[in-house]
N, C-alpha and C positions, 0 to 999 in steps of 0.2 A: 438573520446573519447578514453582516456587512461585508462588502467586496476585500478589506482588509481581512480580514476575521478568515475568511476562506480561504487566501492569499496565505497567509499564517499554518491553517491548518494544514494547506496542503504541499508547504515548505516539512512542514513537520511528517508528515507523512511520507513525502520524498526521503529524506533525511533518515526517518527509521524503517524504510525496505533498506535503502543503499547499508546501512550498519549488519540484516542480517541475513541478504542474501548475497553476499559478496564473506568466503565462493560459495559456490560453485560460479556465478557473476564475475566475470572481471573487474575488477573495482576500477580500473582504470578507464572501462565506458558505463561504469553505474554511477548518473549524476543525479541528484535529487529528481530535478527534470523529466531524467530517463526511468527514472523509476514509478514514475507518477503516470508515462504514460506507459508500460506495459500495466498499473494497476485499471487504470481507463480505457483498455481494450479490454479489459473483463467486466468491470465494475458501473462503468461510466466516467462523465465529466461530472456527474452532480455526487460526485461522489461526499457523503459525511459519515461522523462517530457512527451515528445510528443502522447506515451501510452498512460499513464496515462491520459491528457488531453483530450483525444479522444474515453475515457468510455460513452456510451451509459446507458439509465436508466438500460437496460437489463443488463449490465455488470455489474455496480454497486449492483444491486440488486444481482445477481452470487455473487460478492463479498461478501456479506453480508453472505450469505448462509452459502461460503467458510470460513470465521471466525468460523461461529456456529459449524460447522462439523468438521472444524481441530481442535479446542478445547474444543468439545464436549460440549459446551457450547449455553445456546439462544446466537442469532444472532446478532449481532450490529445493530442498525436504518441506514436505508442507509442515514441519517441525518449524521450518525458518520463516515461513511465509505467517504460521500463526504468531510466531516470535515479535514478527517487525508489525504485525496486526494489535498486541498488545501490547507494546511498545510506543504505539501511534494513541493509541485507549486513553494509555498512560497520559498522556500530554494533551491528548483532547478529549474528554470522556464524552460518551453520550449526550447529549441535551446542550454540550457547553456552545454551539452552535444556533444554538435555536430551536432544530430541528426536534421530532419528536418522538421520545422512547419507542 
């Protein structure tokens, strides 16, 4: 994966938390940015597809939390949090990185 390529996916991943966790999110401090780093207090920075597809209920749920807490806000339904997870899928599948199944 190239520094663009990453740069890319994780515009895209900002971009589909902010669509479905806002609300219970304020949409007005959910910026692709900020959404990428409440996903990277759970997640990591190295975050790819392959991560992402490999979230356990456990994880998801963590995520969930980690919205609430980073913007001090109630928490998204892990309903939303799998939402903007396949959402991101969508747009970046698996392996389209590089990384590996």
């Amino acid at each position: 994966m190239n520094e663009q390529q990453h740069s890319d996916f994780l515009t895209a991943l900002g971009e589909s938390f902010c669509e479905y966790v806002c609300p219970p999110v304020p949409t007005e401090y959910a910026s692709p940015h900020e959404c990428c780093e409440a996903v990277w207090k759970v997640v990591g920075y190295n975050v790819t597809p392959a991560i992402l597809a490999s979230l356990d209920d456990a994880k998801i749920c963590e995520l969930s939390v980690s919205f609430g807490h980073y913007f001090e806000s109630v928490a998204p339904t892990t309903d939303q949090i799998k939402n903007a997870i396949a959402k991101t899928l969508f747009r970046w599948p698996v392996g389209s990185l590089g990384e590996s199944q």
